[in-house]
N, C-alpha and C positions, 0 to 999 in steps of 0.2 A: 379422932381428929386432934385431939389436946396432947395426944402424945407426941403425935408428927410436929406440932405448932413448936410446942418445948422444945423436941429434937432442936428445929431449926433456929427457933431460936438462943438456944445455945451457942449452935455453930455461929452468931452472930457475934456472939456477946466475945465469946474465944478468940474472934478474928479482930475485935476490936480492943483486945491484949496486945495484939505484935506487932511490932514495926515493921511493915515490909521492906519501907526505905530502907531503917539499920542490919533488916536480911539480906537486902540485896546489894548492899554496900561491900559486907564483910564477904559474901560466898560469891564476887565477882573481884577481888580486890586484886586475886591473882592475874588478872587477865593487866595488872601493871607492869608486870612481869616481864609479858610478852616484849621479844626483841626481836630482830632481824640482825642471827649471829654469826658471822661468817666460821665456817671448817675449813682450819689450815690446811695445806696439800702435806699429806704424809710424805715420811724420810723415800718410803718406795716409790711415790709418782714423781718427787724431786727428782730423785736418782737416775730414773728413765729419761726422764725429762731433758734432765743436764746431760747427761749419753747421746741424747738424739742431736740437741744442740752442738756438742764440742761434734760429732759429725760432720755437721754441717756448717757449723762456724770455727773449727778447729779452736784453737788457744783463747777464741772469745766469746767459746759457748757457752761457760759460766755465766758471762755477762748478759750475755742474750737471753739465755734461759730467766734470771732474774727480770731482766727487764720486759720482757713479756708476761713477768703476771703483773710487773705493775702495772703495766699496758691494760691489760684484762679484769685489773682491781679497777682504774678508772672510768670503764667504761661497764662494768655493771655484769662482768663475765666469773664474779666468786662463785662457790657450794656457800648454803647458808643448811645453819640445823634446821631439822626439821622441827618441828614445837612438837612437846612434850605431850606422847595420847595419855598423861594422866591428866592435864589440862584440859584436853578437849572431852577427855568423860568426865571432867569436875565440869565443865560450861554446859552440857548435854545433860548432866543430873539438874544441874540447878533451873533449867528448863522445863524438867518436868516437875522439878520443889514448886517452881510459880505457879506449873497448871493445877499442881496438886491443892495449893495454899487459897488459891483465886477463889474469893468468896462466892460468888455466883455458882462456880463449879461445886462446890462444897455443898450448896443448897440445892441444884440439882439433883445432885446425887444424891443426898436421903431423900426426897421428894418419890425418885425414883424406885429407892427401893423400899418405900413406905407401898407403894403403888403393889409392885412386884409381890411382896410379902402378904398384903393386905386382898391382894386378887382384884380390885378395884381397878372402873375404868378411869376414875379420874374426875369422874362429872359432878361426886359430892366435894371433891376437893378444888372447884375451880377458880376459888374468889383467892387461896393461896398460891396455885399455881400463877396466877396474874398477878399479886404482888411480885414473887419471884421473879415475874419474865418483866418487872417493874424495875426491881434493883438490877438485872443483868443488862437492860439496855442503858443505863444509867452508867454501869463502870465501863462499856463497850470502848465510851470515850476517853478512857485512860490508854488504851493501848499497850498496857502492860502484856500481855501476853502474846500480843504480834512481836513485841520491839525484845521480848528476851529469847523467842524461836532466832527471832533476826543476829542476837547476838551469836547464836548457836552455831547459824549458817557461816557469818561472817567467821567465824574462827575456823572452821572448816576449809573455809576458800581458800583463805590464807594458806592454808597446809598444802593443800591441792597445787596453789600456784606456786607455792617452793619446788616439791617436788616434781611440777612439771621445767623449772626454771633449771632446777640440777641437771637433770635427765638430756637438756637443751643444753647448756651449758657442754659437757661431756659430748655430746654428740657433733652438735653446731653449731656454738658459741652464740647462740639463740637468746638473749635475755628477758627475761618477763620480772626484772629488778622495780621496774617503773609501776607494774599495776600490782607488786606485791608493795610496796611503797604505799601507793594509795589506798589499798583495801585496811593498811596498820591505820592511816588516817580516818578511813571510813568507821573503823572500830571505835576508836577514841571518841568521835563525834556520835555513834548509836547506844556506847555507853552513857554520856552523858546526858541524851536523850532518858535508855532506860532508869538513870535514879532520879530524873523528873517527872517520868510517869509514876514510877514506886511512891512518892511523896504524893503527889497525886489521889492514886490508888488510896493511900493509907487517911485521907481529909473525907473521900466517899463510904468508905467504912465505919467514920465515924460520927458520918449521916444517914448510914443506915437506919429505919427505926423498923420496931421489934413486928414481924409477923402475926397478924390479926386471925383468930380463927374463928 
């Protein structure tokens, strides 16, 4: 038992070294990044483009052609890049750094494999495991690990609904400008949530006190 107790509280003492805040500051900072970038129309769709027009507008399908995508820039009918999958596998790591980092988790998990190792049911260890399920319902209220999954998704969506917006665009002239819009808004305001949880998170760790054995 005093070796599990040390174990854990180690991982206490460890966790009450780092800032989660200044970790989750620095390895989300990229997500400032993100933009809603328009993709010019290459020399070849011009080219087609203005052929199809002087067609049919003979001597002023230069102008027509021009003036239809301003038309189409106005109302929300551009290609935008798609975001960068080395962004959304940095936001999808750093999701799984919080599970990994999440103090509760951490105690779990030697708990668990003290159990494992030990061949024990559990029943001389019970008055630790009840501290442990003591501090985990304790941090639950931070929300840190919902609201950084939540980041993860929300950068995904984003991606999703470009790609569905291009795909529409090209086909139908379909826009989904409007709720790729809002979901860059919805991000802004769940980030600024997550490094309020993280500060949070980081004042409960360091009211953890030391596991009793």
């Amino acid at each position: 038992m005093k070796a599990l107790v040390a174990e854990l509280n180690k991982a206490i003492y460890i966790a009450k070294q780092e800032d989660m805040g200044e970790f989750v500051r620095k390895y989300t900072q990229r997500l400032n990044d993100l933009s809603l970038t328009k993709v010019e129309p290459s020399e070849d769709e011009l080219e087609i483009d203005e052929m199809m027009y002087k067609d049919k507008f003979g001597v002023f399908g230069d102008v027509a052609c021009k003036t239809l995508y301003k038309v189409k820039s106005l109302m929300g009918f551009d290609e935008y890049e798609d975001i960068d999958e080395d962004i959304i596998d940095h936001i999808n790591d750093f999701s799984e750094a919080v599970d990994a980092l999440y103090l509760p988790n951490r105690l779990n998990k030697i708990y668990n494999k003290f159990l494992k190792d030990s061949g024990g049911d559990g029943s001389n260890y019970q008055n630790i495991k009840n501290q442990i399920d003591e501090i985990d319902a304790n941090f639950d209220k931070s929300n840190l690990l919902k609201i950084s999954r939540e980041i993860a998704w929300s950068v995904l969506k984003i991606q999703s609904l470009i790609s569905t917006h291009n795909f529409s665009v090209s086909l139908n002239n379909k826009s989904y400008l409007t709720g790729i819009n809002n979901k860059f808004k919805d991000l802004k305001d769940i980030h600024k949530k997550l490094l309020a949880s993280a500060d949070s998170y980081r004042l409960k760790v360091l009211g953890v006190k030391e596991i009793i054995g």
